[in-house]
Every structure is written in C-alpha cells, then in structure tokens.
N, C-alpha and C positions, 0 to 999 in steps of 0.2 A: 821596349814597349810592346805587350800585346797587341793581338789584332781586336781591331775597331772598328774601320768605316764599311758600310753595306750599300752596293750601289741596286738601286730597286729599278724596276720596269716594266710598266704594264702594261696591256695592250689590249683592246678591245673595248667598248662600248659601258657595258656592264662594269667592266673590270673600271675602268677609269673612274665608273659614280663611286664604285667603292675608295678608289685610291682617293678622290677628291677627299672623301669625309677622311679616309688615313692622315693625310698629310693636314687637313686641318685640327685632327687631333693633335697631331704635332705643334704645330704651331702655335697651339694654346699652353704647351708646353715652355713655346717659348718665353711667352709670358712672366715665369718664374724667374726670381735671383737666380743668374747664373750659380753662383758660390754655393746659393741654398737648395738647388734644384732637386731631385734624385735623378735626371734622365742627364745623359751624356748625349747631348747636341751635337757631337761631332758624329756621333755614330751615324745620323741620317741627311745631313745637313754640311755643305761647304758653305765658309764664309768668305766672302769677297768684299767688294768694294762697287759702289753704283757711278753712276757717271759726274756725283756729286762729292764724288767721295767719301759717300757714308757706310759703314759698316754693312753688311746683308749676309741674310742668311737663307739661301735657298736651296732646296731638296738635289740629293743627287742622284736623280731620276734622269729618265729615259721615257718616255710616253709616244707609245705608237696608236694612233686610230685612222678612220677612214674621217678626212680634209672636213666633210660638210658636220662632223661630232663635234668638231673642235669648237663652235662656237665664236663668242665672243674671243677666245684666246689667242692669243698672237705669242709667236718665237720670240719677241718684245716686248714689252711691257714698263710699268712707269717706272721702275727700278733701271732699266739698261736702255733709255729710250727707246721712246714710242715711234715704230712706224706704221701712219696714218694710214697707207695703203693697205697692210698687209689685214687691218680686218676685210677687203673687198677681194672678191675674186680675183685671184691671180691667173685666173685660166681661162678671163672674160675672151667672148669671140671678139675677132673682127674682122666687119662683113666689109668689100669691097665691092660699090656702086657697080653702076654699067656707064657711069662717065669717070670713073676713076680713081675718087674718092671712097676714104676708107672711114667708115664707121665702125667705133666702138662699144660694147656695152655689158654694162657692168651691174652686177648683183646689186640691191641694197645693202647697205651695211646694216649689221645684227644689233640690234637696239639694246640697250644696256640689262642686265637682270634686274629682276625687281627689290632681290637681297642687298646686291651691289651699289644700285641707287640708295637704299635705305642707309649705309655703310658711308656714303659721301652726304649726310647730311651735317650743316654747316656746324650743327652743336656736339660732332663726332660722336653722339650716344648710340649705342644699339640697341634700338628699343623693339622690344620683345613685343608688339602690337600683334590681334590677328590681322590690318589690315596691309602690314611691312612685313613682318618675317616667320608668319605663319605662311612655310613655304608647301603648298600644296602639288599633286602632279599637275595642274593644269599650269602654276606659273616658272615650275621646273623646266627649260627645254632644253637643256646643255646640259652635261657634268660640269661645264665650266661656268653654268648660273652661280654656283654658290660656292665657286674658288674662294680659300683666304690667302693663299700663299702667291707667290712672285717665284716664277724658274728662268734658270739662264738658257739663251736661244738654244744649245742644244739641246734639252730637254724634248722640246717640243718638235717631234717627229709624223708629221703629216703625209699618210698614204691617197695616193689618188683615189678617189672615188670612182667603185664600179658600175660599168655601161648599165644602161636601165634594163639589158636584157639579161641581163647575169645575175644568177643567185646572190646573193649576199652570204648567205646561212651556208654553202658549203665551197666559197671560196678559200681557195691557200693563196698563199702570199711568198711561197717557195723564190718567185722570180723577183721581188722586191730585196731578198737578199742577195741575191747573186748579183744582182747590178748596182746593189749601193755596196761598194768593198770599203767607203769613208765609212760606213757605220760601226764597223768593230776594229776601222784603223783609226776612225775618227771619235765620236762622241762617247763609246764607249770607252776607249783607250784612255781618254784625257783625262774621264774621270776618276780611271782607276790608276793612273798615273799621280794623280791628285791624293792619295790616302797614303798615310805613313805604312800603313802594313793592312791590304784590304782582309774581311774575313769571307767575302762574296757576295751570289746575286741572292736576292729576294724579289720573285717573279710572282704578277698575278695575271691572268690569260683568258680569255674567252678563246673555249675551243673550237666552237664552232666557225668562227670568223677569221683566228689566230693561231690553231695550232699547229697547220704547216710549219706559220711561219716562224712561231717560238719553236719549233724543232727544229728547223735551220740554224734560229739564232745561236740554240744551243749546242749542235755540231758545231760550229765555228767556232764557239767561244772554247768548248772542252778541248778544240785541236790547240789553243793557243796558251789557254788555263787551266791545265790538266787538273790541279789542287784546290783549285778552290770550289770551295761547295756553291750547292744551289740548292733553295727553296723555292718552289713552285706551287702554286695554290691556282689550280687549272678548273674555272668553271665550266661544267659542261652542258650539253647541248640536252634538249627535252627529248632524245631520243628515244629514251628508256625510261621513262616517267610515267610511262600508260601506254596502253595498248597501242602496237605496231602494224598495219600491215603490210603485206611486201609487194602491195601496190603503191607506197606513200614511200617514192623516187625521193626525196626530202629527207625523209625521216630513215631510212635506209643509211644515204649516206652520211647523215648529223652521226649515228651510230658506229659506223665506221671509223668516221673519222676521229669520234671519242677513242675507240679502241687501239687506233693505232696510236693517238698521242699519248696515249696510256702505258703502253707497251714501248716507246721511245723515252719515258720517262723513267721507268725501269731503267734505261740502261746510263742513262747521263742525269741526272738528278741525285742530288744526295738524297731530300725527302721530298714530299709532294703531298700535299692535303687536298683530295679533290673534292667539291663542291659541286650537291646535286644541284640543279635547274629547279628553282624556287616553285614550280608547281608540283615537285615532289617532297617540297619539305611538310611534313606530318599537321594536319587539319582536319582531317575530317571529323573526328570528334565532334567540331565546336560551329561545324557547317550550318546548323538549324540556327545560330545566335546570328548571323552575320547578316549586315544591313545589305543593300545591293550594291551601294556604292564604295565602303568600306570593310576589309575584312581583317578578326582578330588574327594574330599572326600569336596559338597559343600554344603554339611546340616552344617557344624561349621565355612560358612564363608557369606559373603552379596554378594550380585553379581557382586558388586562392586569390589570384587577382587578374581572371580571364578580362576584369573590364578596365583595363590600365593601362593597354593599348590598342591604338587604332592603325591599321597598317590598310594602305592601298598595296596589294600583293601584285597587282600589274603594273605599279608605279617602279620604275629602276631606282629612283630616288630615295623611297623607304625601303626596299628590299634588301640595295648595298648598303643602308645604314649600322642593320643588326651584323653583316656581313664582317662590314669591316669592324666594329664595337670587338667583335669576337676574338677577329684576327689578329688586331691592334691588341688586345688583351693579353690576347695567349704569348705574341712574339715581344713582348713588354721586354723581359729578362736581358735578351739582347742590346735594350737602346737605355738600362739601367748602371749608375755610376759604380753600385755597390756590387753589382755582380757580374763574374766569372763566362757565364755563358754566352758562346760561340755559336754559329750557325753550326758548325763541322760537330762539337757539343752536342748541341740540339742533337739534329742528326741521327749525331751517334748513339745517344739515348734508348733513340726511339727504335733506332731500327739495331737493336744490339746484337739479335741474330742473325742479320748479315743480308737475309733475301727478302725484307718485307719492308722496301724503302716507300710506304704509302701507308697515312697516319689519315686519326677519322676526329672530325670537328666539333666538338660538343658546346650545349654553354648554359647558362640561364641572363636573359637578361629582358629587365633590371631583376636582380637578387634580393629577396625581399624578406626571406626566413628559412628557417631550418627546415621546412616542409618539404621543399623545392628541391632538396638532391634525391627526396624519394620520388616525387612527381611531375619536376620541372624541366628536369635535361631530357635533352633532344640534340641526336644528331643531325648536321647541315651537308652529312658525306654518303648517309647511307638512305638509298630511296627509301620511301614514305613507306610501303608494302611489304619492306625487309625489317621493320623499326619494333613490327609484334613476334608474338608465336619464341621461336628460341634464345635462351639468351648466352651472352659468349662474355668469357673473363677475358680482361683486356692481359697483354703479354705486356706490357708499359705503360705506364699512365704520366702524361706531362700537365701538371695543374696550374691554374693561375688564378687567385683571387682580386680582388680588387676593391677596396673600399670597404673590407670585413671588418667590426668588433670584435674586441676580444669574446665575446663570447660568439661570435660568430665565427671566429677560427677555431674554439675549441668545439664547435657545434661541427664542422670542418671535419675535424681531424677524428671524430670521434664515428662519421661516416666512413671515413680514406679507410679507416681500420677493421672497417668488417667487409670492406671488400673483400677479395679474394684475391689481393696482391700484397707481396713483401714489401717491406719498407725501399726496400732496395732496389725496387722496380718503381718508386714513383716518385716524382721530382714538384718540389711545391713554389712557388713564389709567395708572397703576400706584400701587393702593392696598395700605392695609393688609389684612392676614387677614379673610375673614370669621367673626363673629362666632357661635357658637353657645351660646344660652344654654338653660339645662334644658328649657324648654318645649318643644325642636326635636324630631321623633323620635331615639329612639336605634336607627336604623337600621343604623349603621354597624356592620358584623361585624370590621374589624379598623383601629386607630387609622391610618386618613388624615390626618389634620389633621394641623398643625405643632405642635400640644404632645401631651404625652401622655393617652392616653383614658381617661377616667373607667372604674370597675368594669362589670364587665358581659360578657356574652359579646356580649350587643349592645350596642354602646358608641358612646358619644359625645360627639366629641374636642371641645376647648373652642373651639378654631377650624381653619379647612381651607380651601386655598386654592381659588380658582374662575376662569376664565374667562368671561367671556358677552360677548353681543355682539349689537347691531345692525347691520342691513344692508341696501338695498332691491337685489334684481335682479329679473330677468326674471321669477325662478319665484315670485317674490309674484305671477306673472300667472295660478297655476292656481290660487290661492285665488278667486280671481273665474270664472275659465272653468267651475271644477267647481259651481259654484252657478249661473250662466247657462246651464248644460249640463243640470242638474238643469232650470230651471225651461223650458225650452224644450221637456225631454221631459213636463212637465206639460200644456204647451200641447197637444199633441197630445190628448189627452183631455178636450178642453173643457167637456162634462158631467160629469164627476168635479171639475174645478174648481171650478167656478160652487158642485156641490154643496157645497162646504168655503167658499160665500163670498167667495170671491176673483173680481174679474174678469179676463177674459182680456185686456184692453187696458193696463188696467195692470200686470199680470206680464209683458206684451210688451216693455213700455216699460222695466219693470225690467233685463229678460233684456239688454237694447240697451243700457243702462246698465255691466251688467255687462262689456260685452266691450269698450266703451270704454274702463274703467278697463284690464279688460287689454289692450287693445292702449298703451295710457298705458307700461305697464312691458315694453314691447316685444314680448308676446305670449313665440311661443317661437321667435320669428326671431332672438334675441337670445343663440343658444345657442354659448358659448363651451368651450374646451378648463377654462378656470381655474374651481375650485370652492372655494366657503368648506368648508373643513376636511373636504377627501377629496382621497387621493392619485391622483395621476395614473396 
C-alpha cells in the first residue's frame, strides 16, 4: 500500500478561519458516493465510531489556538458526547468571603451561531436566505461560527490566554511545548499511529502568534520523524507590508520574528508557501471603486468582472475564504483517488534544485475566461510593491485547475506553452468544480460558478471554477531581501535594538542568513523576459 494519510495542524487565529472553510470543503466532499467519489477520504479523515455507534468521519487534525478563539467549540461534541460544562469557563475564579464562604463565577455561555441555528432548523433545509446565511463580519465571531465538521477530543488543543499586559502579536509559545511532552507523545502519536503508512504533516500557522511555537513543534517532531515531509503554509505578520519605523517596538519584532521562522523553515520543512498579510495583497489599482464599507478584493479576478465580488478585507472571515479556495485547490492532487501524488512528490517537484524549499501562491478566483491568465493572476506570497516593475520565469510551475471546459483547458494549455518553461518543469491536474457549501461568504454579486446562484443580490453559486498554482522563481528572492533589508537597517541603530532585547550579533547573523536564501533563488540576476500570468 502506498502512503496515504496526512495528519494537518493549525494554529493560530487566522489560520483556523481558513482551516474551518478547508475542512468544510472537505466535508461537502463527503457528500458523494463513496464508490463514485474522485477524492480518497481516507487521505484526510479517520473513521470511527460515535457513542451511538454510528459510523463517523472526522479530520485528523490537531488545532492549536488561544482558549477565548475557540468559541462555541468544545473537545466534545454531539458526535462523542456532549459536555455541558466544557462550553463555560474552566478557569472561573473563586472568591472566598470574609465569613468563609466560597463564591463562584462563571462566564456566560457563548450563544449559538447564527449559521448553526439556521443548520438545526426542524425542516433540515439550508436555506440560502440574506436573513440566515448571508453570513456577514458582524455576525461571524468565532472560526467556530460556521464549523460543519465534528473532531475527536484530541483535535481540539486549547492554549491559555495571555495576561492583559502581554502582547498577543509577538508572543512565542516556546514554553507551551516544553511542558506538554503528551502532545507529540500523545495526540499527535495516536494519530499517526492510526494511518496504514503516513505521507505527513500539512501545517498552516500564524507567525506572528505561532511561529515560535510551530518551530518547537517542528524540532521535536523532525527529532523523532526524520522522513516524513512537511508542508507549511506560514502566514505572516504586517511587518513588511508598508512602511516601518524603528521606533514601531511591534512592528520590529512581527519582522523578526517572520525572519527567523523563515530561516527555521529552511532547515526542517520539506516546502513552505508563505502567505503575505492581506493588506499586502495587490489593490490599489481598483482603490477609487471601493465603497467604505466593502472592498473589491481584484488581484484573484480579471477586470473583466471587477464587479463579482465583494470582500470585507478586514473581515478574517472573507479573507481565509479565497485563502483557503486556493490552497485547498492547489493541494487537491494529494486527497485525489486517481493520483500518484505525495507530499515528499510535491516537494520534490518543486524544489528540484535542492536549496529553494519555498514555493509562491498564485490563483484566479472564480475563473471566468481565457482573459484572466493574461490579467487575472495574482500572487498571495509575494508583497504587493514587488508584484510590478521585473518579471522572473518561474524555475517550476505546479498547476491545478478546477472546474475547466474542454475548451477551457485547451485555452489552458495553449497559455502553459508560451511560457518560458519545459514541459518537464510543470505539472498539471484537471479537477472537478470547486466546491461551495453555505458556510462560504456570499460574496459573489452575480452567479460565476458553473451552476446556477442561489437567491440573493449577493449570491452564492454552489460551485465555481478556479485556477491556482505553485511556483518557485527568482522573485521568492524579495521575500527574503525585504526582511534582510528591514533588519540590516535595524542594525544601524544598535541602541534602540538591544533596547527591544534583541542582540546585534544574532540579527547580523540572521540578516546573512537571509540573503543566502535569496541569492539560493537567484537573487534578481535571474530576471527573465517570461512571467507567471502577465502579459508581455
């Protein structure tokens, strides 16, 4: 039996809204005839047994956040019994009198989502209402508002929430591993104890919150699993997104701390997709159209239908939606019955040359026409400020379409071909539609998708086809230069350093680190006439 199962693990804030919409993409997967399906359920999913003894299928995940994220969501759930406590504070005080008596008190409990409510109505319909599940930010307040899936108690890994005096934005979580030694003897062990032959992790991370501590995770796990790969898809921090100064103690160390979990992923990651901080993904083009309240999100669309969607760019809700569309798109191959492809595969694909294990995110979505590979991709890896001006041939291209026509893959192919790569350098899928189940926003202003659009002036079509795409070139090499650039002009100020803690010798040693990875991806000597998905 080939390898198969992929234990995944996310962590942080961000990372979790994306996972939610992941795993509910899944889920709607499950939907199909097993027999008829194309995706292989086992790849993502163990099946058990509920306390009823019914069949189940839930994710074989690992979810780390800080306790008050989690929501509604309990280690429990109606699948493996409910317990009624565990949505209240487990960590209520209590106060003891001056006669003796001890007082208790305790949180409210977290009132149902409003998706969730609509979900248990008595006629089980999902009705696609603006007043039910047009789910906007205001009625989003959880990644766990618009869960569809059921996980078993280990899954659910709850960090204590930090003192009101402590950062949030550049906390590590370094010491969270070193005291729980159950978690890579425990909940991780069990479930890779559970797969007939694992192929490994597939990690999503907020760095600014989690990359300590996904660095720990991952020393421990390499000391113990030397073979098995890892995919990491590390979003990072608004460090580098706009202008710094080196009086913004904050924004200093979000930058650092990007850098270093950059350069640790270098060395224990197979590959790693990093994901800029959504206020550097590419807009300003279409800045004069945007109403105040909502803004077009028109780097993942052609201009041809700038009005087709509406995205709240401050909302985490809609931002991990296109996030994960993308991600889920591109890593399709993997959780597919009919094909071959491995994480260690993958991987190796991409990074064939050996020292350039960080790949860049491209996509269109929804995919609407042939117009769109000349003016619709956009990447989600590389800041907004690096995206004009030179353009670089990718050294590998990993494609994945989804939902294409035949004349839409020969529209396809007839693009892949005047790139400026060999056949032999670029690897294609052609999957089914992606999926859109109610929990998604209903973003869309007018039915993109390949079936017809649910009610609504803002609507949303039941599925829609997509584009996305891996790639390593040259200009993965200003993800690293503009953080080696940042911290070089830190050095200069060595008393303002030191004051935030930091030493100057090891941010040197950093800084050096940093420009070796980019000169690895050729720096910007490597500047060719061909560009992924911009015309000439």
């Amino acid at each position: 039996m080939g390898m198969k199962e992929i234990v995944y693990i996310q962590a942080g804030n961000l990372s979790n809204y994306a996972g939610t919409h992941f795993w509910n993409t899944q889920e709607s997967y499950l939907a199909e005839d097993d027999a008829d399906s194309a995706y292989d359920f086992d790849v993502s999913f163990r099946e058990g047994l509920s306390l009823t003894g019914r069949p189940t299928f839930c994710p074989r995940l690992l979810v780390f956040d800080y306790k008050s994220n989690f929501g509604t969501l309990a280690k429990s759930n109606a699948l493996l019994g409910t317990d009624e406590d565990e949505s209240l504070d487990e960590d209520s005080p209590m106060i003891c009198g001056r006669n003796g008596q001890v007082s208790e008190y305790r949180q409210d409990r977290i009132s149902k989502s409003a998706y969730h409510s609509s979900l248990d109505k008595p006629d089980d319909r999902e009705e696609d209402t603006t007043e039910d599940s047009e789910h906007s930010q205001e009625n989003i307040r959880y990644w766990s508002d618009f869960n569809r899936v059921y996980y078993v108690p280990r899954t659910v890994q709850k960090i204590p929430d930090p003192a009101e005096w402590e950062n949030v934005e550049v906390l590590t979580l370094i010491p969270y591993v070193r005291q729980d030694d159950a978690l890579m003897e425990g909940s991780l062990r069990l479930f890779l104890e559970e797969c007939d032959s694992p192929q490994g992790l597939q990690i999503m991370n907020d760095t600014s919150t989690f990359g300590g501590f996904i660095h720990s995770f991952l020393t421990s796990f390499r000391d113990q699993y030397t073979k098995l790969p890892c995919l990491v898809v590390p979003l990072l921090s608004n460090g580098t997104s706009g202008e710094l100064h080196v009086d913004d103690a904050i924004g200093i160390k979000n930058v650092v701390n990007d850098a270093l979990y950059l350069r640790s992923l270098n060395e224990i990651a197979s590959m790693s997709i990093p994901i800029q901080y959504r206020s550097a993904w590419p807009m300003e083009s279409w800045n004069q159209r945007l109403s105040v309240k909502v803004c077009i999100l028109p780097s993942l669309l052609s201009s041809q239908y700038l009005c087709n969607i509406l995205v709240e760019t401050t909302s985490n809700y809609h931002a991990s939606a296109i996030l994960s569309a993308l991600v889920e798109s591109v890593t399709v191959p993997l959780r597919l019955r009919a094909s071959d492809v491995t994480l260690s595969s993958l991987s190796g694909r991409l990074n064939w040359r050996g020292n350039t294990p960080f790949s860049e995110l491209s996509g269109i979505f929804p995919f609407s026409g042939a117009a769109e590979f000349g003016t619709g991709m956009t990447s989600l890896s590389t800041p907004r400020v690096n995206q004009g001006g030179l353009k670089f041939s990718p050294f590998t291209r990993w494609d994945v379409t989804r939902g294409f026509t035949p004349s839409g893959i020969f529209t396809y192919e007839e693009w892949s071909s005047c790139q400026s790569l060999q056949d032999t350098f670029v690897s294609t899928t052609h999957a089914a539609s992606y999926p859109i189940p109610t929990s998604f926003p209903a973003f869309f202003i007018s039915a993109e998708g390949t079936s017809s659009a649910r009610k609504g002036i803002l609507s949303r079509p039941e599925n829609c086809s997509i584009f996305s795409s891996l790639s390593t070139s040259a200009r993965t090499s200003r993800l690293f230069s503009s953080h080696a650039t940042a911290i070089d002009a830190y050095l200069k100020r060595k008393p303002a350093i030191e004051a935030l803690g930091f030493d100057g010798d090891d941010l040197r040693d950093l800084a050096n680190d940093l420009w070796t990875l980019h000169d690895n991806f050729g720096g910007e000597n490597n500047d060719q006439d061909g560009s992924l998905g911009e015309d000439e």
